[in-house]
N, C-alpha and C positions, 0 to 999 in steps of 0.2 A: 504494500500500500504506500502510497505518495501522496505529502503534502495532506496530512490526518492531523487532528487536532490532539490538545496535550493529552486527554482524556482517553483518548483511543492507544495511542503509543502506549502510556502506562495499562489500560486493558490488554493488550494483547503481548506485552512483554508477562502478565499476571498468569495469563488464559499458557501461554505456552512455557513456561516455567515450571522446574518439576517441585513436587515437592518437599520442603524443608527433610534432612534424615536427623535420628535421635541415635546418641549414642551416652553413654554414662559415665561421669569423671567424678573421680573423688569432692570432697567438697574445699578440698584446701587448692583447688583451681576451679571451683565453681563460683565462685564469685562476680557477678556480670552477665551472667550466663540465663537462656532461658529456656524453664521450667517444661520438659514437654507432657508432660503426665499429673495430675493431681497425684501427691505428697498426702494419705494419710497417717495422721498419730494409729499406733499398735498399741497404744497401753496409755492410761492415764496418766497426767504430769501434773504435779505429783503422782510418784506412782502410792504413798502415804499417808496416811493423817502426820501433818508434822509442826513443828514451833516456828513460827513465823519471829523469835528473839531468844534472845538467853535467858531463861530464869529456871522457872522449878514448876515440871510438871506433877496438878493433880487432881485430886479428887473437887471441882467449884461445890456441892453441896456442904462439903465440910469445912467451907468457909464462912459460912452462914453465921451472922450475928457479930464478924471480926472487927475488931477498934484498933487502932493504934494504941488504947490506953488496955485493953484484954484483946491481943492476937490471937487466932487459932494458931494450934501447936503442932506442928507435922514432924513425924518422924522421919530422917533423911534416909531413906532406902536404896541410893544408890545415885549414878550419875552417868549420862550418856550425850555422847559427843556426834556432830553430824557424822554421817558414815558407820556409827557402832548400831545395834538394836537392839533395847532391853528386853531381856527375854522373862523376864516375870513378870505378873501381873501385880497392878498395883493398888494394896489395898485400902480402906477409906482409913486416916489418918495418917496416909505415908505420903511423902512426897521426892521426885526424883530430878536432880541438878540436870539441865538439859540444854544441848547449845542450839543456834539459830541452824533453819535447817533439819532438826534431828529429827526422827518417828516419833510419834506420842506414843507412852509406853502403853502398853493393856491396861485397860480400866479408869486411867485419865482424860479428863473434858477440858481443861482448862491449863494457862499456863501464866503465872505471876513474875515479873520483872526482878529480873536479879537486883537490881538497885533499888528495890521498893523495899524489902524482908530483911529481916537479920536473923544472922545466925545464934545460935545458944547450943552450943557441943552438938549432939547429935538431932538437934529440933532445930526445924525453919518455921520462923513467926512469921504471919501472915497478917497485916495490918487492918485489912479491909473484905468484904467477903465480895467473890469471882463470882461471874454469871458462867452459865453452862456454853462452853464454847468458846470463852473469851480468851483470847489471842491465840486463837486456834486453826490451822489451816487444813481443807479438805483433800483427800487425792482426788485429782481430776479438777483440782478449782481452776487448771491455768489452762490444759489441755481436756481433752476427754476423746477416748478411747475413737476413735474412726471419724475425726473432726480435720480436714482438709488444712492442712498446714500449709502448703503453700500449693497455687491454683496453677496449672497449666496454662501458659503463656505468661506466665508475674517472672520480673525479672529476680535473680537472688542477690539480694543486697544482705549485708555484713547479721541485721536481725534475725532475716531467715537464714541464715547458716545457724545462728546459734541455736534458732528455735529447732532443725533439725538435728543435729548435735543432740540436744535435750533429750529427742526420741531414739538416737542411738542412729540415726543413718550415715552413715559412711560414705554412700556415694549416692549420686542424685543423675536423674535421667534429661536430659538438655538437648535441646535443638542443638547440631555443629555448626559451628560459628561458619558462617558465608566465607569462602573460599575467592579471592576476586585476584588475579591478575593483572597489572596496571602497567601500563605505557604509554608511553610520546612516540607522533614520529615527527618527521621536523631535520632535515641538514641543516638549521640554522640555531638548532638547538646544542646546548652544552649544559653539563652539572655544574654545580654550584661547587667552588673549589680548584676548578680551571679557569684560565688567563682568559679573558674575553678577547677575539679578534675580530677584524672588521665583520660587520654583516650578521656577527654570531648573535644569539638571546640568553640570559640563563632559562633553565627550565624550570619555569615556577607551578606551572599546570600538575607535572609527578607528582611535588609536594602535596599544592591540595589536597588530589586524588589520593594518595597516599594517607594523610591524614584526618578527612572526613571517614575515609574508610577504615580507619582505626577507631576516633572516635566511635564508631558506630557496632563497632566488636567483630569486625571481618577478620581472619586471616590472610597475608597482602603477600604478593609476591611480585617483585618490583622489576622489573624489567629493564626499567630504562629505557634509553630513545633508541625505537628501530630504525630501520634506513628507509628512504622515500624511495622505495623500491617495491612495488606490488606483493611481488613471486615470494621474497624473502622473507618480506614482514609478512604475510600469509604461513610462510612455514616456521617461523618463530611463536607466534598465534597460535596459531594450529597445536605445535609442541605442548601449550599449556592450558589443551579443552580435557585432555583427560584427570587433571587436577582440579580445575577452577570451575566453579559454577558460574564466574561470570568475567569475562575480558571485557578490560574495560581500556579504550583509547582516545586520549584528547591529540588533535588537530590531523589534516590530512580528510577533513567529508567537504567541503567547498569542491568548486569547481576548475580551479587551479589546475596545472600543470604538474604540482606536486601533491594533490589530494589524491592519494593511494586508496583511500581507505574502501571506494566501492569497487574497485578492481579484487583488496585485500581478500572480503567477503565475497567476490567468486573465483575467486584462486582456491580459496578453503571450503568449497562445495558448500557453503552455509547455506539455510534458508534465509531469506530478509524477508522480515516481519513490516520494517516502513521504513521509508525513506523523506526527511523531512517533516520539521513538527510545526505549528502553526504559534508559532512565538516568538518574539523578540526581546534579547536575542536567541541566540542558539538554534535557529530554523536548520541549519542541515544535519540535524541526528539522524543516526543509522542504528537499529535496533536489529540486531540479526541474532538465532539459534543453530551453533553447532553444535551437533550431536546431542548430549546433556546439559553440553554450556550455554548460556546466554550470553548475547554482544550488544555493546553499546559501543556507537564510534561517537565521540561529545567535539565540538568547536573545538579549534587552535585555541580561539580568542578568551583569556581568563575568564574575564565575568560570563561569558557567554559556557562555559566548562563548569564555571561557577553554579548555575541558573540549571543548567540539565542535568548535572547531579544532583541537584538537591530533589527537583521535581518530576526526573525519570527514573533515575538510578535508587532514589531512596526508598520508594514504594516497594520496587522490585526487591531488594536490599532486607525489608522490613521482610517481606514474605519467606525469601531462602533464610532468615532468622525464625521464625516460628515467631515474628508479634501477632498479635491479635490484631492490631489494627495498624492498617497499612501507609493510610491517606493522610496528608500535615495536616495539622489543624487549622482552623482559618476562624476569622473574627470580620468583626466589621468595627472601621475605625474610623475617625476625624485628622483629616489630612493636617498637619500644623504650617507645610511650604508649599507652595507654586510647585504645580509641573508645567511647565511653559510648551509641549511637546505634544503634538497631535499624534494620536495611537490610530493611524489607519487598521493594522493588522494587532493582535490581543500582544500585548507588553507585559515584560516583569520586572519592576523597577529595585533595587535596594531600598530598604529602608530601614529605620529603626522603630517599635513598636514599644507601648506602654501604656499601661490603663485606660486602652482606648484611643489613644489617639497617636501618629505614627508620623517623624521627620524622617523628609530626605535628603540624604546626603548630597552636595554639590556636583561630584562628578559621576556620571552615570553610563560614561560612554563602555561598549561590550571590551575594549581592550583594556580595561583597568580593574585593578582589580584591589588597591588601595583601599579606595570608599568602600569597600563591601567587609572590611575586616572589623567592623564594629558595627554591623549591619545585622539584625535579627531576624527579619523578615523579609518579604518581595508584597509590594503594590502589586493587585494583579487586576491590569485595567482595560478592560473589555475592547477588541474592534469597532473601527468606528468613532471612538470617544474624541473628541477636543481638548484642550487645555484646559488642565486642571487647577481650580482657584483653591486659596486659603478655603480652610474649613470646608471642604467638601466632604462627603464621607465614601469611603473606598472599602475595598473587601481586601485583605490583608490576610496573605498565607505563613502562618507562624514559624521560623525556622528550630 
């Protein structure tokens, strides 16, 4: 398909995309990672009745009628530490030194504050008389027995590891991390670290690419700048559809002399999905499927590489992750500057976004890529539209 709008490219890169695989990692590298299976609790957490402080478990009826000026009188029957379990039962006048954390022994309700009692030889005075239960905690008060601890598709942040921990899991079942492949092509391109000569650019686009796709929890395997050579950069490509679920290349889809990239995609027997998205910038994306792999070819032009990773690449991105949901969020906001800029065809401007209402930055041209590094969002301003005044309200796609 050619010349489809943005809706359809991310459709049909979805539609022929396979799906996300689960495989299980320990949980001391699951952190970031997401959940492919609902996580039930085995057992209640507490798996005990236990002391929620240190004092002295006992019997609350036999503390009935207690003063500070006439204590109840308990005999101290013994003492257990989180981790031990008294294994007597405890009878009505006895009571048992207990730390935070420990089992309530047999036959006690209640548990009084070590700094509240005093001692006298082998009796603990009791000032005041304990209700049934007080300072007492349930097994199952925190968890209970086949309560979904953590939900398929929730990401595992540093809580849920511990809440799993707590149930004794070990290892956790996870979507694998999206697999993506990234390269330039470009003879005019060079790395970052070698001597600029006439003509040359650094390659700022790898970067990016490089690290949206990190931040977003890929596994990246960097390529570097192939040659503007069809046949080549096709077999270099090619080399890495049986690892990557997604190749991904900025510049070389223009109509240039040196845009490789739609010869790249039938050197590599690929299918092409579409060619050309209806946006500015970044109109000449290439969205093709080899084999298992999925292909994106993105703009040369920064911001325009910028603007179709965020809003082709990420969708797709989200899916090979196991999110639940796929689409940015979007909002509707109160423009705060002038777009002075008739949008014949649909546009996606930089901008920054906050409580409703969203500035834009000064320069906006698709070669720059400055303005957009404290940018949060993209203005996304329909075909057709005229210059846009102070305080109009726009629809704003959230980064």
């Amino acid at each position: 398909m050619e010349d489809i709008t943005l809706e359809q490219a991310v459709e049909l890169l979805l539609r022929h995309s396979p799906q996300p695989q689960k495989e299980a990692v320990p949980l001391t590298e699951a952190l970031g990672r997401i959940v492919a299976e609902d996580i039930r609790a085995s057992f209640d957490n507490p798996p005990f009745d236990r002391s929620p402080l240190d004092g002295y478990a006992l019997i609350a009826a036999d503390t009935a009628g207690a003063t500070a000026a006439k204590p109840a009188r308990m005999r101290l029957a013994g003492e257990e530490c989180a981790g031990d379990f008294y294994a007597d039962r405890v009878h009505p006048g006895e009571a048992v030194r207990i730390m935070t954390g420990g089992a309530m022994p047999q036959g006690t309700d209640a548990v009084i504050r070590q700094e509240d009692v005093q001692l006298a030889g082998e009796e603990v005075l009791i000032p005041y008389p304990l209700r049934h239960h007080e300072n007492y905690c349930f097994a199952g008060e925190d968890i209970r027995r086949g309560a979904v601890l953590v939900a398929a598709g929730e990401t595992l942040t540093a809580a849920r590891l511990a809440v799993l921990a707590s149930q004794g899991v070990a290892s956790v079942p996870v979507w694998r991390r999206p697999r993506v492949a990234v390269a330039s092509t470009g003879d005019e391109l060079v790395m970052p670290g070698t001597p600029l000569t006439p003509g040359k650019i650094y390659n700022s686009n790898l970067f990016l690419a490089f690290g949206r796709l990190r931040e977003l929890g890929c596994d990246v395997d960097v390529m570097g700048v192939v040659p503007d050579e069809a046949e080549p950069a096709a077999r270099r490509l090619a080399e890495k559809s049986a690892w990557a679920d997604l190749l991904l290349t900025t510049g070389g889809v223009s109509v240039g002399k040196k845009d490789i990239m739609h010869d790249v995609v039938t050197y590599m027997g690929a299918e092409r999905l579409f060619r050309g998205v209806q946006m500015k910038p970044g109109y000449p994306a290439i969205g093709y499927r080899l084999k298992a792999a999925m292909g994106l070819a993105l703009s040369g032009n920064p911001f325009a590489a910028y603007a179709t990773f965020e809003l082709i690449a990420r969708p797709l991105l989200a899916k090979l992750a196991g999110r639940k949901e796929t689409s940015l969020p979007r909002r509707r906001a109160v423009l705060l500057d002038a777009f002075p800029k008739e949008s014949r065809g649909r546009r996606f401007v930089r901008a920054f976004y906050e409580e409703g209402r969203v500035r834009l930055p000064e320069q906006h041209a698709s070669g720059s890529l400055f303005s957009a590094a404290g940018c949060n969002a993209f203005v996304d301003i329909p075909p057709g539209t005229g210059k846009l005044e102070k305080g109009a309200e726009v629809d704003v796609v959230l980064l």
